[in-house]
C-alpha positions in Angstrom: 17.1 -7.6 3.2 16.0 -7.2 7.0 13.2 -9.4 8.8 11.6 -5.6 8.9 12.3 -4.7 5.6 10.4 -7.9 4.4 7.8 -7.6 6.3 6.9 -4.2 5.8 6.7 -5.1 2.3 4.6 -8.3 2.7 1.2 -8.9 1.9 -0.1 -5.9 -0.3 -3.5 -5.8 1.8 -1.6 -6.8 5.1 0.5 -4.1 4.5 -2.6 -1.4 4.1 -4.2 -2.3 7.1 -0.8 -2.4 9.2 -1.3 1.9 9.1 -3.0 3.1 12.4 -6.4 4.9 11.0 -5.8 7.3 14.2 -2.1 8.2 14.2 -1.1 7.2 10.9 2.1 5.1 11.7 2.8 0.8 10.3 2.3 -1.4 13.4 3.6 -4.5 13.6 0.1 -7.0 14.4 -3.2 -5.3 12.6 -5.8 -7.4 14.9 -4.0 -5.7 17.9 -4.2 -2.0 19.6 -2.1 0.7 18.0 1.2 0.7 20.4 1.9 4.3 19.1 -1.3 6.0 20.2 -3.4 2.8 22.0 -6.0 3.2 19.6 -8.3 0.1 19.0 -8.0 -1.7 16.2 -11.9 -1.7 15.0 -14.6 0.1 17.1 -15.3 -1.7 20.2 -18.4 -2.6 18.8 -17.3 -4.7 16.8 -13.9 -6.3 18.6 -13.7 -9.5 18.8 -13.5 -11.1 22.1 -10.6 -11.8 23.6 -9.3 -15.5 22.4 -7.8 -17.9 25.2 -4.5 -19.1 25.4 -5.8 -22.7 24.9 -7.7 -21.8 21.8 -6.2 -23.0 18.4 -4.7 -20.4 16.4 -6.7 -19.0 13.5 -5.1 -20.4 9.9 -3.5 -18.1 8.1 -5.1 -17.4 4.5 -2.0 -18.6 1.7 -2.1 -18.3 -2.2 -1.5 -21.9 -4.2 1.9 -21.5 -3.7 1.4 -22.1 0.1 2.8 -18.1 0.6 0.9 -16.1 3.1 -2.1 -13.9 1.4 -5.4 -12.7 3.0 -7.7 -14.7 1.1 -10.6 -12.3 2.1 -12.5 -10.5 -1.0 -11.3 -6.8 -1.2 -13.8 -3.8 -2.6 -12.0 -1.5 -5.0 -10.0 0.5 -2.7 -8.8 -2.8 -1.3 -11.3 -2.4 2.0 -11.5 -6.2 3.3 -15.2 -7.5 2.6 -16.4 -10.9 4.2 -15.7 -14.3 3.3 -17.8 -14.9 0.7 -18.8 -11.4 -0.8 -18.0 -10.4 -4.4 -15.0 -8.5 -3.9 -13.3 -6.6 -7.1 -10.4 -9.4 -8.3 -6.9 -8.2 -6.7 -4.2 -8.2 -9.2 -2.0 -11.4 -9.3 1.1 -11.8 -7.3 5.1 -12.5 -8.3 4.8 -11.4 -11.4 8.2 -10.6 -12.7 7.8 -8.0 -15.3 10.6 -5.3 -16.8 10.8 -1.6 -15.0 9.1 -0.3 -18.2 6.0 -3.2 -17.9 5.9 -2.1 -13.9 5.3 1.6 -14.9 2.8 1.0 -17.5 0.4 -1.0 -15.4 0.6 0.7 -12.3 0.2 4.0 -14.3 -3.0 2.4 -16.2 -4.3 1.1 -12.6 -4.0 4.5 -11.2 -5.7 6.4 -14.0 -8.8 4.3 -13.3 -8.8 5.1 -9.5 -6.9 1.9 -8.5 -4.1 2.4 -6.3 -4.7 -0.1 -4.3 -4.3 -2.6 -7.6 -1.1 -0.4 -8.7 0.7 -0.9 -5.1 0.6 -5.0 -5.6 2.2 -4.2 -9.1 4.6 -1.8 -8.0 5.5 -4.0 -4.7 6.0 -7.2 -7.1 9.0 -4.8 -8.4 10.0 -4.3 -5.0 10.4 -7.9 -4.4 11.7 -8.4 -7.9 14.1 -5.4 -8.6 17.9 -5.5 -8.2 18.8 -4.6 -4.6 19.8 -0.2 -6.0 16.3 -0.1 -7.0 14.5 -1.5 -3.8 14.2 1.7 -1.5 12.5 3.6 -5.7 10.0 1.0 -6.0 8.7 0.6 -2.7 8.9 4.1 -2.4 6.5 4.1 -5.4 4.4 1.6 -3.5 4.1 3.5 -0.3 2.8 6.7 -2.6 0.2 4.6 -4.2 -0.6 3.1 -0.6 -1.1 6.6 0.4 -3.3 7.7 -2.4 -5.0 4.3 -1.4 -5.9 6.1 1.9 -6.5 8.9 0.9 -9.2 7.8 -1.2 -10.8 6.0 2.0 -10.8 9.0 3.7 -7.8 8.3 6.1 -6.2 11.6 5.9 -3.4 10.6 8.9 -2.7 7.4 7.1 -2.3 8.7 4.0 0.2 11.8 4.9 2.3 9.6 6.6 2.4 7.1 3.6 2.9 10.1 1.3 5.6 11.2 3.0 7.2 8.1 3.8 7.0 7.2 0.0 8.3 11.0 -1.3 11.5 10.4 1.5 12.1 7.2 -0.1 12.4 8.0 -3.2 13.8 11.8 -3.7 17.8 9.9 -3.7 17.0 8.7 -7.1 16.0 12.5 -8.1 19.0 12.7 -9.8 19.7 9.7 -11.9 15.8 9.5 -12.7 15.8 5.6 -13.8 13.3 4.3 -16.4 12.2 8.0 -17.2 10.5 8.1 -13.2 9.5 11.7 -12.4 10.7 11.8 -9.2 10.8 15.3 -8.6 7.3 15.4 -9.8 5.9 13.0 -7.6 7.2 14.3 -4.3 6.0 17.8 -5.1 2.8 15.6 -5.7 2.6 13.6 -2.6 3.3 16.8 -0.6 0.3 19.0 -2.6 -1.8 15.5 -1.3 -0.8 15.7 1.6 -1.2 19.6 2.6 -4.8 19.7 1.0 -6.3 16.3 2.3 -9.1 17.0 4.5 -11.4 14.5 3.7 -11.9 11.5 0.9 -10.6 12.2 -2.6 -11.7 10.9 -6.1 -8.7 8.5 -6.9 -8.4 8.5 -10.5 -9.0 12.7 -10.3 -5.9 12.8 -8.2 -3.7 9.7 -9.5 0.3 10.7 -10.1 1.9 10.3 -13.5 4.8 8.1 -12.7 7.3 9.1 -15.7 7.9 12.4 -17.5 7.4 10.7 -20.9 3.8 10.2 -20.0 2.2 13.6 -19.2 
């Protein structure tokens, strides 16, 4: 795997606030201006100043394993809250489960208008999955990113994640591993896509990830 391929994958939360609100496209450092489109990365308003060369770096927020996570509480579309609010519990991460285990709980966290919760599951098979599999899985994860957004009312972030996670996955269209409807879910992503003009209902619009389960 590529240092870009890993990071892109990264931090499930990192990863949903790497895509530009304005132009839609991953950039590399969240806190910083789009360099796509220049666009800020919060409202002026409420920028930070700028910090000085000679101030000490802000620690970076790591799970008990000492890996890098953003400890900040997360409402249910994984929007970061403030350090101390009562966020909605994220799902754990590294969990090793089989394809079929993968499918099930991302499918039940997407049926109760939780994408956000069903990317972290369907990223820990990214991470997990045999090398064949990785471009499927994280193609699954950018579609439930893209729902994610979608649901927030990002409608330039979610079509590019959409499309990004439809192009990812159509090569498997063909073999259709673990009973995936891949076909399904790229006619799916592109119906999103094309009729997103504002905030959608999640769960109303949640994908079913394998032909055995419409």
């Amino acid at each position: 795997m590529s240092a870009a391929e890993h990071h892109e994958g990264g931090d499930a939360a990192c990863w949903l606030d790497r895509v530009c609100d304005e132009c839609g496209r991953i950039r590399e450092d969240p806190a910083a201006a789009c360099p796509h489109c220049a666009a800020d990365s919060e409202p002026p308003a409420r920028a930070a100043a700028p910090r000085r060369v000679s101030e000490t770096p802000l620690r970076r927020d790591r799970d008990a394993e000492g890996r890098a996570r953003n400890a900040r509480p997360r409402d249910g579309l994984g929007r970061p809250l403030p350090y101390g609010a009562e966020g909605v519990e994220r799902q754990p991460e590294g969990v090793v489960r089989t394809p079929q285990e993968s499918l099930t709980e991302a499918q039940r966290l997407l049926d109760e208008g939780k994408p956000f919760h069903a990317h972290e599951v369907l990223e820990d098979a990214w991470k997990s999955g045999p090398p064949q599999e990785r471009e499927l899985w994280r193609g699954l994860a950018q579609l439930a990113v893209g729902l994610t957004h979608a649901a927030r009312g990002n409608v330039t972030g979610a079509t590019s994640l959409l499309n990004r996670g439809a192009a990812a996955i159509e090569p498997y269209a063909h073999a259709a591993p673990y009973g995936i409807d891949v076909t399904g879910l790229s006619r799916w992503a592109g119906d999103l896509a094309d009729a997103l003009r504002g905030p959608v209902p999640a769960a109303a619009h949640a994908p079913r990830l394998r032909v055995s389960s419409r």
